[in-house]
Rosetta silent file (secondary structure, phi, psi, omega in degrees, C-alpha in Angstrom):
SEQUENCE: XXXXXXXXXXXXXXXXXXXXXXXXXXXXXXXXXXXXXXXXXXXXXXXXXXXXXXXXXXXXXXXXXXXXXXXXXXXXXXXXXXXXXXXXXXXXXXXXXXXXXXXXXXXXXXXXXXXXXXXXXXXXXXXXXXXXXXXXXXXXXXXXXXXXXXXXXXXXXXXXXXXXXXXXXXXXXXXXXXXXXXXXXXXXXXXXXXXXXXXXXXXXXXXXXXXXXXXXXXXXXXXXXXXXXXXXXXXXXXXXXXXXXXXXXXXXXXXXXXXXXXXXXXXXXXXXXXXXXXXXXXXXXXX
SCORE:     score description
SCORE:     0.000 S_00000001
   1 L     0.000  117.560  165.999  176.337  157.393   76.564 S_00000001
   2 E  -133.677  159.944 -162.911  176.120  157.332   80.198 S_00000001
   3 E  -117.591  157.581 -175.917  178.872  157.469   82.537 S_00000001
   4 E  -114.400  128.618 -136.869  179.043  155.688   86.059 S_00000001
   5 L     4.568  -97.983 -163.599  181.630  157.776   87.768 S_00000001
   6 L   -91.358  -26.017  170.330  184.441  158.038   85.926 S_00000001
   7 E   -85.837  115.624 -163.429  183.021  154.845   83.600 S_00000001
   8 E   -90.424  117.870 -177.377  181.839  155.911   80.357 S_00000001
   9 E  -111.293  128.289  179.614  179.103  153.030   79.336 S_00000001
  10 L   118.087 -158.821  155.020  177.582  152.979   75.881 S_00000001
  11 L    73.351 -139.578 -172.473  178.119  154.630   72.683 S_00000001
  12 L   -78.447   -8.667 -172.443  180.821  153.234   70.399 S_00000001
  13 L   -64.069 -169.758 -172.162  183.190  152.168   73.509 S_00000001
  14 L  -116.037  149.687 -167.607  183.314  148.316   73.886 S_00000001
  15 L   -48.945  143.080  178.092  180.773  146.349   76.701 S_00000001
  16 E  -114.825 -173.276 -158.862  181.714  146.704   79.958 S_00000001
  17 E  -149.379  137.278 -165.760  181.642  144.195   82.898 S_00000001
  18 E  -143.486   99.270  174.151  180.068  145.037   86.179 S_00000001
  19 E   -64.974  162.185 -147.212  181.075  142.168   88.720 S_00000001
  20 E  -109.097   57.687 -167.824  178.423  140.485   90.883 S_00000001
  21 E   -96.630  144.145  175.572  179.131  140.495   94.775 S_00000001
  22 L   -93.864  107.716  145.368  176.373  139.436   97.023 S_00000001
  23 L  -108.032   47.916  158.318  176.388  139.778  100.787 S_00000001
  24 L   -86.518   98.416 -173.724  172.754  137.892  100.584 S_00000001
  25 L   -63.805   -9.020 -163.466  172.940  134.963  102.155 S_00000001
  26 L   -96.458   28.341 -179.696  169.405  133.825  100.288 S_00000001
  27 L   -95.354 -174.402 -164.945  170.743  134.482   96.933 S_00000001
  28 L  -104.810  -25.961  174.020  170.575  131.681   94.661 S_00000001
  29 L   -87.336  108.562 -170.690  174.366  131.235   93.204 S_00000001
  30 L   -65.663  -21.700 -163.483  175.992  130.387   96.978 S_00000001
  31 L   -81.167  -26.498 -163.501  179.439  131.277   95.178 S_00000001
  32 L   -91.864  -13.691  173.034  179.058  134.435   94.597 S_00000001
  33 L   -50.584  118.274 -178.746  177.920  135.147   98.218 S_00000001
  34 L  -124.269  126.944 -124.496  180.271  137.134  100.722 S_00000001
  35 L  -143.308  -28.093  161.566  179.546  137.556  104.176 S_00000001
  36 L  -146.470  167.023 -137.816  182.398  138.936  105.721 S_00000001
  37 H   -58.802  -63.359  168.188  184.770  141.958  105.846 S_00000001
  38 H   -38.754  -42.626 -174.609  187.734  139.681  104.315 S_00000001
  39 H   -73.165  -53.488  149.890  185.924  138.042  101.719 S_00000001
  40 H   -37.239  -72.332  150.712  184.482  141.327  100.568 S_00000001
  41 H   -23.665  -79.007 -169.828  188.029  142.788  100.209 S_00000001
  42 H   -43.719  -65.247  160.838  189.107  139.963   98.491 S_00000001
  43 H   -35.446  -46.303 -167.648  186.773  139.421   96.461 S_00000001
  44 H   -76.027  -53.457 -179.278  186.073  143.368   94.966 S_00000001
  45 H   -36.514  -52.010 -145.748  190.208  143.158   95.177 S_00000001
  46 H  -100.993   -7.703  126.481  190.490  140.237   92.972 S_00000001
  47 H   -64.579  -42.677  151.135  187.955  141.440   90.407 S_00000001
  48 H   -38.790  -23.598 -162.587  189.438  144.824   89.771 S_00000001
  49 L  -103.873  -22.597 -173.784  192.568  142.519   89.119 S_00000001
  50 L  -136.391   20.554  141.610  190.737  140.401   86.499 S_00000001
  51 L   135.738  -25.780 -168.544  188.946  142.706   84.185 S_00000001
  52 L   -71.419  151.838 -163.726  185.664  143.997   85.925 S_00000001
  53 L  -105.549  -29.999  153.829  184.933  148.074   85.447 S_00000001
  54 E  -158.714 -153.737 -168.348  182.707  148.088   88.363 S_00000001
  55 E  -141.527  130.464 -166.864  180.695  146.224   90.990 S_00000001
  56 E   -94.832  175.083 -175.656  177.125  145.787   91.633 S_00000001
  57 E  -155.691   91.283 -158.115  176.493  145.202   95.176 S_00000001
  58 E  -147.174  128.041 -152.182  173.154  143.630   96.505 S_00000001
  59 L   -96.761  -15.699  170.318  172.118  143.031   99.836 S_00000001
  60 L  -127.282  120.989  159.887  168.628  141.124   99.288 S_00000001
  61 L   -47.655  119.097  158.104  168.379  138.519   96.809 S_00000001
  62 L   -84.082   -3.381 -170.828  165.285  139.190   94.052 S_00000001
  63 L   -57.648  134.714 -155.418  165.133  135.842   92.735 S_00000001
  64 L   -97.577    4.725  137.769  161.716  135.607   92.252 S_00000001
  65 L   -25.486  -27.929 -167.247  161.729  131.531   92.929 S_00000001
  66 L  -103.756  158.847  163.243  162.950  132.484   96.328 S_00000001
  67 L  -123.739   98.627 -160.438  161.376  133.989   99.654 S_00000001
  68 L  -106.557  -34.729  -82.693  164.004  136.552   99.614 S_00000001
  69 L  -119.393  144.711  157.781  161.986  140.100  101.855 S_00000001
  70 L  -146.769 -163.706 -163.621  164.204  140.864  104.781 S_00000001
  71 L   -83.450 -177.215  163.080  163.511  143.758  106.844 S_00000001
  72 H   -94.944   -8.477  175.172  165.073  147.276  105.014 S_00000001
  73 H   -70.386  -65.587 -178.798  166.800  147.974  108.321 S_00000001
  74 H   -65.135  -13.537  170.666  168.984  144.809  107.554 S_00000001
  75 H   -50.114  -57.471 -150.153  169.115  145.508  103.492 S_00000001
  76 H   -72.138  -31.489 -175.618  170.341  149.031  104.705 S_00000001
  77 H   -66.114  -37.711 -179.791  173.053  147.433  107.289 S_00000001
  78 H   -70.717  -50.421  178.796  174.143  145.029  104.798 S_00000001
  79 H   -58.819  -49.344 -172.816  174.755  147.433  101.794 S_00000001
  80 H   -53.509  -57.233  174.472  176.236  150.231  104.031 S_00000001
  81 H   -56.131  -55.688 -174.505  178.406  147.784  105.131 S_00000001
  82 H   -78.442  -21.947 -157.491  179.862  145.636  101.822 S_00000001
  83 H   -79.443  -58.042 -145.886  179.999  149.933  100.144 S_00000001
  84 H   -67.706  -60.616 -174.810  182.410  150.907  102.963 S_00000001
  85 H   -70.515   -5.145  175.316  184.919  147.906  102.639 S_00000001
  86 H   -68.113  -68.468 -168.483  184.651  147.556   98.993 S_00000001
  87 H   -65.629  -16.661  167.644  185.594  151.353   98.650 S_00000001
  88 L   -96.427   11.725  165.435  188.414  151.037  101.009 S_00000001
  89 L  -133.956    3.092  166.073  189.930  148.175   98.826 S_00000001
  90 L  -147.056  165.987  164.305  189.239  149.035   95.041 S_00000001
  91 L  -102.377   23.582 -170.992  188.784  151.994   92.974 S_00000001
  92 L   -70.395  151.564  157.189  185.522  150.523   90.745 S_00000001
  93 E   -62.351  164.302  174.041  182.376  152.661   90.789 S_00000001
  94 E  -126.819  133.756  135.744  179.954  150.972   92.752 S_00000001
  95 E   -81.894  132.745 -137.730  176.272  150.135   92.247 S_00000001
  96 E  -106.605  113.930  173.614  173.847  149.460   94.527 S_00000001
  97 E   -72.920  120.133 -166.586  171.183  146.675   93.549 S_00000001
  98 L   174.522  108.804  167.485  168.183  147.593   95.508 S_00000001
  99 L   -70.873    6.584 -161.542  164.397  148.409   94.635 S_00000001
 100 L  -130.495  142.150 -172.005  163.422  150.222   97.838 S_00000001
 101 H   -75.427  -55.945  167.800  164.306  153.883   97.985 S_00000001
 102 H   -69.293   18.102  156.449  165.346  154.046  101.508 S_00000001
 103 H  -103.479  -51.307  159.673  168.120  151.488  101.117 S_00000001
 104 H   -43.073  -19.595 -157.462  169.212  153.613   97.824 S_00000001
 105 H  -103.384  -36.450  156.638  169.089  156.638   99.970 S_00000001
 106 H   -38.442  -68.123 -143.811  171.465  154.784  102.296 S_00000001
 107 H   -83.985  -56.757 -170.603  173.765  153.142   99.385 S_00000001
 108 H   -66.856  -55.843 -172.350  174.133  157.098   97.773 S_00000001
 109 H   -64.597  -61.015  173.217  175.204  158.562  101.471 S_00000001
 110 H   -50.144  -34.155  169.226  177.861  156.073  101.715 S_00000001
 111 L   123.211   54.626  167.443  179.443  156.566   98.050 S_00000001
 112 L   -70.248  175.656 -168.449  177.145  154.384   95.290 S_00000001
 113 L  -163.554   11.116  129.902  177.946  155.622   92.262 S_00000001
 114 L  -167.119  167.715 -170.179  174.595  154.374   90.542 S_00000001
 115 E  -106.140   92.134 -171.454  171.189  152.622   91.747 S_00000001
 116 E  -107.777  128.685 -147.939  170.388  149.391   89.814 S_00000001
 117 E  -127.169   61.511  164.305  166.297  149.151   90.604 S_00000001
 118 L   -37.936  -26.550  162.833  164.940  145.891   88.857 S_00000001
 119 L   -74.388  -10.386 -157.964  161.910  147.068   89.195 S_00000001
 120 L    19.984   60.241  179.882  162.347  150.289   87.336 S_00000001
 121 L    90.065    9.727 -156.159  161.537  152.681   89.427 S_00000001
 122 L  -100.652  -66.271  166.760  157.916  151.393   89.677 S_00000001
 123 L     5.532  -75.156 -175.886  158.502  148.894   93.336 S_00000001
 124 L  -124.837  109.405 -150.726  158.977  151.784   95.143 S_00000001
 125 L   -75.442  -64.215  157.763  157.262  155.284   94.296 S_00000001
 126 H    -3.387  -50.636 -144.240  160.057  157.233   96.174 S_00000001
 127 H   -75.314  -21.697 -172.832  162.911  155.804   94.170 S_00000001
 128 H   -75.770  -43.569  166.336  162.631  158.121   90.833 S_00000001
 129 H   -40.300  -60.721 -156.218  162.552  161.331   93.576 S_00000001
 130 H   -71.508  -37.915  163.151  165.440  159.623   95.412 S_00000001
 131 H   -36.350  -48.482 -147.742  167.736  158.860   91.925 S_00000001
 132 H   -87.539  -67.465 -161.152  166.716  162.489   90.147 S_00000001
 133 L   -54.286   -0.781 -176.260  167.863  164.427   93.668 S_00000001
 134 L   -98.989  -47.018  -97.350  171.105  162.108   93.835 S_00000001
 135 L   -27.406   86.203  146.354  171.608  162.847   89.698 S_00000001
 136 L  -101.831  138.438 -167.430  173.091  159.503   89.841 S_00000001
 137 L   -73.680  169.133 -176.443  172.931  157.308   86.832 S_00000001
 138 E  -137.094  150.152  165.197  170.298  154.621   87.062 S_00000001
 139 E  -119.663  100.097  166.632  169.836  151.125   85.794 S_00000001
 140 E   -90.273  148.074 -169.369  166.141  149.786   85.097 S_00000001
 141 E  -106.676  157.677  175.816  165.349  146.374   85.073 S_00000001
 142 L   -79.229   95.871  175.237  161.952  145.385   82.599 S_00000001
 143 L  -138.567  135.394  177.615  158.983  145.188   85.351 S_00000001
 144 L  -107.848  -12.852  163.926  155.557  144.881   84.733 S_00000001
 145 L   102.535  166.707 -161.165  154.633  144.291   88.486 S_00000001
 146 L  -115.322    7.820  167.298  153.894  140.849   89.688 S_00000001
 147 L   -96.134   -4.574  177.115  149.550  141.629   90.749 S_00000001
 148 L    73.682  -36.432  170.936  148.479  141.355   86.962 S_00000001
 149 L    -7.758  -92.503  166.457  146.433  144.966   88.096 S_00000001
 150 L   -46.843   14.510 -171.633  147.372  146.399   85.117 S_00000001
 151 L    75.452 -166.809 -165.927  146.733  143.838   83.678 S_00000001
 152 L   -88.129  109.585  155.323  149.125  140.721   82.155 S_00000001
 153 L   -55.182  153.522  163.267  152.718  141.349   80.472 S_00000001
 154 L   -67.453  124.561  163.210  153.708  139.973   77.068 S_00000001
 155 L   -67.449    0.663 -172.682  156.775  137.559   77.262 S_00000001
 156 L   -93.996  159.078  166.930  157.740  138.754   73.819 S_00000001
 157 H   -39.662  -30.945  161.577  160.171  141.454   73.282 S_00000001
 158 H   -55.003  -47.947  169.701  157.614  143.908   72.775 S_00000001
 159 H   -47.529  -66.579  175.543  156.436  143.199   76.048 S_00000001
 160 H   -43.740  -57.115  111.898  159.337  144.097   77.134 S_00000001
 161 H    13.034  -64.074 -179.295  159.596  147.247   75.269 S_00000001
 162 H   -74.889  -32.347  163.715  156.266  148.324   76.729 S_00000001
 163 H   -50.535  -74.621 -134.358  157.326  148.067   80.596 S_00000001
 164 H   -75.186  -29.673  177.998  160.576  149.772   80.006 S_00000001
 165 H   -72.337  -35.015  171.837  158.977  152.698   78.190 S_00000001
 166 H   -49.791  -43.499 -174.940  156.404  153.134   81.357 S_00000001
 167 H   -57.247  -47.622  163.061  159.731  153.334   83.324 S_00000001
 168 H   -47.172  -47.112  168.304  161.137  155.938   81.081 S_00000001
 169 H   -39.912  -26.808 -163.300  158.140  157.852   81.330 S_00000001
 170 H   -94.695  -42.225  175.447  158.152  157.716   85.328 S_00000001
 171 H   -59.500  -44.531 -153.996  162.531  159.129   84.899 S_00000001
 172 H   -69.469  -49.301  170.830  161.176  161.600   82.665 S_00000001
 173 H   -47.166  -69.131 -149.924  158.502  162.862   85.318 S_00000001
 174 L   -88.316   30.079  172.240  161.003  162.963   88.300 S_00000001
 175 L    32.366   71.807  154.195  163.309  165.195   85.712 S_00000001
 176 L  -108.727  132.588  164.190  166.097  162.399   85.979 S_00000001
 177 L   -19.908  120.157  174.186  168.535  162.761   83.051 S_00000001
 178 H   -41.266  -57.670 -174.087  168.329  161.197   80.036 S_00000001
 179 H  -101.204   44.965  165.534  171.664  160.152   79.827 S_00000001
 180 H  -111.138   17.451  174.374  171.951  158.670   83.646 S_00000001
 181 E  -100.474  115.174 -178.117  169.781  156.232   82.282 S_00000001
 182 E  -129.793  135.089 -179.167  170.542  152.313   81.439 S_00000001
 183 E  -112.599   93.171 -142.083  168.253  149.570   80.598 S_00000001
 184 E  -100.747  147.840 -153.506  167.794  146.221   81.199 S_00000001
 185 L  -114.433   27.351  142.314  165.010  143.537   80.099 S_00000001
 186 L    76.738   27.569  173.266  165.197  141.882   83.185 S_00000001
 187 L   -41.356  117.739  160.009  166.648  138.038   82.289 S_00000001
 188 L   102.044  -32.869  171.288  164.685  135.732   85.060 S_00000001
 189 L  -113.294   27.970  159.440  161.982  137.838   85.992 S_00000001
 190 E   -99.997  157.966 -165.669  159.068  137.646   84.129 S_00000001
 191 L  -165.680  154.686 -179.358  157.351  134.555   84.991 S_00000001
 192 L   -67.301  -46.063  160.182  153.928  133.272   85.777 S_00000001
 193 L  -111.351  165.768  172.448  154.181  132.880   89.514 S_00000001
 194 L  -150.892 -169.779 -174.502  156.912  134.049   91.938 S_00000001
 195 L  -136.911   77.512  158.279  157.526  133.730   96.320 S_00000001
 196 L   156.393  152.669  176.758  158.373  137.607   96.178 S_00000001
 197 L   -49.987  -68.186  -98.029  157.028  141.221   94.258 S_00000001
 198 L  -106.870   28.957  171.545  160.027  141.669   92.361 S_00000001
 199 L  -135.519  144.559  160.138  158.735  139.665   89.009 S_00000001
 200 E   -69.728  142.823  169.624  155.975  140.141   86.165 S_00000001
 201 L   -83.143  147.109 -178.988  153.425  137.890   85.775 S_00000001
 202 L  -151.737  127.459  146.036  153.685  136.862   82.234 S_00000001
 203 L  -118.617   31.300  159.693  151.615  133.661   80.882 S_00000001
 204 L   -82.495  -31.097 -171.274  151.890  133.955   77.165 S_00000001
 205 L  -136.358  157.888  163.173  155.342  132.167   76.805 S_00000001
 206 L   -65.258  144.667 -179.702  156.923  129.735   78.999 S_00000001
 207 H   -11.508  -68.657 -168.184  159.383  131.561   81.291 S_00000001
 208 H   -48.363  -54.141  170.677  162.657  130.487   79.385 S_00000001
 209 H   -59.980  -29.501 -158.055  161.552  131.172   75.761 S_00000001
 210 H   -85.785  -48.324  150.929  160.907  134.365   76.775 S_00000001
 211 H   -34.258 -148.462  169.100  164.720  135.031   78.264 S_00000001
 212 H    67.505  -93.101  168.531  165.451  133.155   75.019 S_00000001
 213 H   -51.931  -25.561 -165.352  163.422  135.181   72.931 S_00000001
 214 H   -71.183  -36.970 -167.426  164.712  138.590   74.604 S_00000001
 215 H   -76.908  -28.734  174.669  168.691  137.815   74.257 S_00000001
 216 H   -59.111  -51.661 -135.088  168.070  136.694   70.708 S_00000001
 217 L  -120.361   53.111 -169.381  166.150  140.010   70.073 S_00000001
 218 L   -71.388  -19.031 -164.879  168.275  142.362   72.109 S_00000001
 219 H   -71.607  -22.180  179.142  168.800  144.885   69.202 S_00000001
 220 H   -66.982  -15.624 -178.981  165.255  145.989   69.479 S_00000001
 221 H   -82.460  -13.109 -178.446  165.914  147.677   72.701 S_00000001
 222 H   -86.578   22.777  169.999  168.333  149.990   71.068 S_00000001
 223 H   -75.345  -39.747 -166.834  165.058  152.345   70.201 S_00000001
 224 L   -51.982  -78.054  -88.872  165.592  153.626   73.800 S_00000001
 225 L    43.499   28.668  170.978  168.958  155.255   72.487 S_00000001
 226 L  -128.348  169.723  176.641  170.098  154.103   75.735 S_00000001
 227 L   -64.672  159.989  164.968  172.756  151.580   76.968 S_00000001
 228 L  -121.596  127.642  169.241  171.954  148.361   77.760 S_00000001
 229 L  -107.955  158.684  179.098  172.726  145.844   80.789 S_00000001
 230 E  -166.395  142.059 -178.856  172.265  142.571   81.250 S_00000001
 231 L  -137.853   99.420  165.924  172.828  139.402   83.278 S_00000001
 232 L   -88.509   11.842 -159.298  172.165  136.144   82.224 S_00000001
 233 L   -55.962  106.446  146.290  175.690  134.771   84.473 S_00000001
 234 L    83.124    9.500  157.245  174.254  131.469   85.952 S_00000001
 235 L   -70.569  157.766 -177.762  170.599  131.652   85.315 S_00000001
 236 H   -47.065   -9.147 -157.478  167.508  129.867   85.485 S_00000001
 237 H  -120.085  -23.425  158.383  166.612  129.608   82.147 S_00000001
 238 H   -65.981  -52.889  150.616  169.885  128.224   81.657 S_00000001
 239 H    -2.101  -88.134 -174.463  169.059  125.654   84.354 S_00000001
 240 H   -42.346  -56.339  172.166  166.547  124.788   82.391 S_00000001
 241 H   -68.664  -24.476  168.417  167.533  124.265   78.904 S_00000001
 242 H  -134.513   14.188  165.189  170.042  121.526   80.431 S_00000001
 243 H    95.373   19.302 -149.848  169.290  120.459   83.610 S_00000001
 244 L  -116.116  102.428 -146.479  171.790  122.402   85.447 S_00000001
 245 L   -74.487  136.110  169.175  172.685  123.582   89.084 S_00000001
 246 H   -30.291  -46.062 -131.403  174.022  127.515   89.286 S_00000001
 247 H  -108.387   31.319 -169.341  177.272  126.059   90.353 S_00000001
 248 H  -160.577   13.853 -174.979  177.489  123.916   86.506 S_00000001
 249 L  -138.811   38.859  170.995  176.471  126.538   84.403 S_00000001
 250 H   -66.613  -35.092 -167.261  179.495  128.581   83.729 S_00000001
 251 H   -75.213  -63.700 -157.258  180.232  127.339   79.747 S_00000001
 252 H   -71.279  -22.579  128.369  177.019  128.160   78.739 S_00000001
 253 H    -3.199  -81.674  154.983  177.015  131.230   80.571 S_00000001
 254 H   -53.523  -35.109  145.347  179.379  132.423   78.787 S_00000001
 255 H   -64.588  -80.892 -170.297  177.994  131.472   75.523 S_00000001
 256 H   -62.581  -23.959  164.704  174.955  133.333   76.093 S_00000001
 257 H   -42.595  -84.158  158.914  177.140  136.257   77.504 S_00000001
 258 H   -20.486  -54.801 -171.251  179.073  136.223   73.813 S_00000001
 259 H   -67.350  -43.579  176.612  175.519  136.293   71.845 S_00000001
 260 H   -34.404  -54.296 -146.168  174.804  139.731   74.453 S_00000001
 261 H   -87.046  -33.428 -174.744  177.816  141.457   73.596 S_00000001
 262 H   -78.036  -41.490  163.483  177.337  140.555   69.442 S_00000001
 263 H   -71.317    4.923  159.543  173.787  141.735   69.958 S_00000001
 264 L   120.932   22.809  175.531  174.626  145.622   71.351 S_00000001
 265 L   -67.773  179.413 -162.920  174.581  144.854   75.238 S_00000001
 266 L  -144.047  -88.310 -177.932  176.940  147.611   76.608 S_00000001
 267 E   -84.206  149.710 -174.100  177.428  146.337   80.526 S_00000001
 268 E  -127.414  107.355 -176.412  177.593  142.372   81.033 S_00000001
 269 E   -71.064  116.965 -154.929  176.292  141.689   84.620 S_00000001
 270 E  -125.545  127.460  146.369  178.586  138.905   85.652 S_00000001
 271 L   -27.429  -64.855 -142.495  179.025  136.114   88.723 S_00000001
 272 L  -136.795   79.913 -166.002  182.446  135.620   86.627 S_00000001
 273 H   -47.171  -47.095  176.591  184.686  138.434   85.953 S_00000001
 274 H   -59.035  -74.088 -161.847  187.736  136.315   84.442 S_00000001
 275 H   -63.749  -27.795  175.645  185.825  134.571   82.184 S_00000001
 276 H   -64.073  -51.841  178.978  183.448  137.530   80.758 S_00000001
 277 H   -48.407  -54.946  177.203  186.941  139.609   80.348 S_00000001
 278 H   -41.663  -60.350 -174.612  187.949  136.490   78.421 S_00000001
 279 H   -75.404  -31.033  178.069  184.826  136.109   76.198 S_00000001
 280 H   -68.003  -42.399  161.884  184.581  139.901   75.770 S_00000001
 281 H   -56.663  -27.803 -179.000  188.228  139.614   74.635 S_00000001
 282 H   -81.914  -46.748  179.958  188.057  136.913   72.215 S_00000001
 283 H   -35.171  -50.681 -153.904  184.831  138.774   70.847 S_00000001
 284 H   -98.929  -12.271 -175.599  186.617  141.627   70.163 S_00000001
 285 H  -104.694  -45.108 -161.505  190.173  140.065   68.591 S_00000001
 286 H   -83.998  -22.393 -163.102  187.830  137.518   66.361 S_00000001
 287 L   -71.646    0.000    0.000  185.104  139.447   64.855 S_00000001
């Protein structure tokens, strides 16, 4: 069980929903992008109103398909910036999406309420100092690093498995709490090539199967004892299996959401707060 302020995620409670806003214009779903002070406000407003428990917030796109790098002066301007008007128009915790420690270190002085680090802790050798001296909960993303150095991750679940345990190992050195920890396998980024750091190289499975394979085999991650997020809203590997632009891929979305929450996810990283509240509701009245 770990709680994100006041929001207790994990244990026996039911999955929680952690809306997506973006003020990155380079991210790859254009919809969810917000850019100014009104839109933010609305937006954060008008999630809070239709089911989401908190808000992720992320100021550089990671897609690793993309040539996303901006400087960290403007990550830090951007984040600082969407935390302040967010927090003066809802009461969700907030989390700060962000691999680089001095943007986290930023995103915590303003009033994050947790660090979600796709890289898991590994990106940036700072961030497990700056998380355990915050004791702010943390969310790792599944990274295996994107030079192959260490040689090649496995696309199988195992694979997956073996990253996330180096990350615990790196929390457990920088004495961060056990239970500020939540873990995520990382939907979209392991992949053979990428136009940015922020992915594994993986060549054993094609990209997709391995998403695929992970969301099928989510229960195996529940060795950590820890919660688990995840966001498949609008991804590539949906794309893929039907041919389908971000801005078309809402059904199935949702469908793959639905298989998360019957396989133990605990937070559902979402574009599309109404509809997750929906499918998390019918989940929970039909089984």
């Amino acid at each position: 069980m770990t709680s994100i302020g006041k929001l207790r995620i994990g244990g026996e409670d039911q999955p929680r929903i952690m809306g997506v806003i973006n003020v990155s214009p380079e991210s790859f779903y254009k919809n969810s992008v917000k850019t100014n002070v009104n839109e933010i406000a609305n937006v954060a407003t008008e999630m809070q109103e239709t089911g989401a428990d908190m808000i992720d917030i992320g100021a550089m796109s990671t897609a690793p398909y993309l040539e996303t790098i901006i400087s960290v002066e403007q990550e830090i301007k951007r984040i600082r910036d969407a935390i302040d008007v967010i927090k003066s128009n809802c009461s969700l915790p907030i989390s700060a999406d962000t691999p680089r420690a001095e943007v986290a270190e930023e995103a915590i002085k303003v009033g994050a309420d947790a660090i979600n680090d796709i890289s898991g802790l590994k990106y940036d050798k700072k961030m497990a100092d700056i998380v355990s001296r915050s004791g702010l909960p943390i969310i790792m993303g599944a990274y295996g690093g994107s030079d192959g150095r260490s040689g090649l991750a496995s696309g199988s679940v195992f694979g997956t498995i073996k990253v996330l345990t180096e990350s615990l190992s790196i929390a457990k050195s920088a004495s961060i709490a056990a239970d500020n920890i939540i873990i995520d396998p990382a939907i979209g980024f392991f992949r053979p090539k990428g136009k940015n750091p922020f992915f594994t190289r993986m060549t054993d499975l094609p990209w997709y199967i391995r998403d695929i394979e992970v969301i099928s085999n989510l229960k195996k991650l529940k060795r950590f004892s820890k919660p688990i997020c995840i966001c498949v809203s609008r991804k590539s590997f949906i794309g893929n299996m039907f041919n389908l632009e971000p801005e078309e891929r809402l059904i199935p979305s949702a469908a793959a959401e639905l298989i998360c929450i019957l396989n133990s996810a605990n937070l559902i990283r979402t574009h599309d707060v109404k509809e997750t509240w929906h499918t998390l509701m019918a989940s929970e009245l039909l089984r």
